[in-house]
C-alpha positions in Angstrom: 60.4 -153.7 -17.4 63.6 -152.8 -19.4 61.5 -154.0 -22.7 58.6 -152.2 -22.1 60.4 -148.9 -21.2 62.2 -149.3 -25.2 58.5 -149.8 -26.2 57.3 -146.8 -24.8 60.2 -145.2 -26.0 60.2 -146.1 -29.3 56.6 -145.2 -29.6 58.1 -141.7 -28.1 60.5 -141.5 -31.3 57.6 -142.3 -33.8 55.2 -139.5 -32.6 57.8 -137.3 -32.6 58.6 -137.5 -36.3 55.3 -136.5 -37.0 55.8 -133.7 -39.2 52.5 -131.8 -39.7 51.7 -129.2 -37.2 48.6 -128.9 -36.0 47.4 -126.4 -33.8 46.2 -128.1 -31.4 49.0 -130.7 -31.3 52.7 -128.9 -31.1 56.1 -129.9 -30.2 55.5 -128.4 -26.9 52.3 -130.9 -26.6 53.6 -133.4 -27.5 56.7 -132.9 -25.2 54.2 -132.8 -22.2 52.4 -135.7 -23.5 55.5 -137.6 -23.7 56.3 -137.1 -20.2 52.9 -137.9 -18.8 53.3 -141.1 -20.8 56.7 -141.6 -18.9 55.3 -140.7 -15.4 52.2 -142.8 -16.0 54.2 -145.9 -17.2 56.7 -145.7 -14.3 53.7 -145.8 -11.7 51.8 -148.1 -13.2 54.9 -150.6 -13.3 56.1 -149.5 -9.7 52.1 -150.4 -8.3 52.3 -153.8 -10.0 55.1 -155.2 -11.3 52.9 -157.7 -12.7 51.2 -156.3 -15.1 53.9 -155.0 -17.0 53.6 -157.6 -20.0 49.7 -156.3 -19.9 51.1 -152.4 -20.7 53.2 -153.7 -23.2 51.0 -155.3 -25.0 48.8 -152.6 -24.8 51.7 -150.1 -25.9 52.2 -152.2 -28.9 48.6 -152.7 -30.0 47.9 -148.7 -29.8 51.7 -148.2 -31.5 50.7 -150.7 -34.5 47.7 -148.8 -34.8 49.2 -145.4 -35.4 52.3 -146.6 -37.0 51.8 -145.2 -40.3 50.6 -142.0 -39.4 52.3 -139.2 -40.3 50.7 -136.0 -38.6 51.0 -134.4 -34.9 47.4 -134.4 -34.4 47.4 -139.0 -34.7 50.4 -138.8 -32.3 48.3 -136.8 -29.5 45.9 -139.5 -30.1 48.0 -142.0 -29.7 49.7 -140.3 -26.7 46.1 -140.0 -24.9 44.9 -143.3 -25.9 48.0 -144.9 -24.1 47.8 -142.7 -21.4 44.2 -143.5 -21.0 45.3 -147.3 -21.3 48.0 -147.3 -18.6 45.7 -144.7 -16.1 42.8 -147.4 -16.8 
């Protein structure tokens, strides 16, 4: 569980060096993104233990994905594609 909290956090530090600012996709966004991301993570683990090597995974496949972009707007995406992944 440790491990896959340092994913989700390190994927936390990446979108939050985007440095463009969308509109649509602010600090304050991204902020409330983050912490769906954290609420969602801690349920999903807490309902089944088990499938925390499944989220990680997951985590890591979305975070290589967006790992060289650059702009607020790709980490919202990313934010909503994990949250999607860990709601789904």
């Amino acid at each position: 569980m440790k491990k896959f909290l340092l994913v989700a956090v390190g994927f936390a530090a990446l979108a939050g060096s985007a440095c463009s600012k969308a509109p649509e996709c602010t600090s304050e966004v991204l902020t409330q993104k983050a912490q769906e991301l954290t609420t969602a993570l801690q349920a999903a683990i807490t309902k089944d233990p088990a499938k925390a090597a499944e989220l990680t995974t997951k985590v890591q496949e979305i975070g290589t994905k967006y790992q060289g972009s650059t702009t607020s707007a790709d980490a919202c995406k990313a934010y909503d594609e994990l949250i999607t992944a860990i709601k789904g």
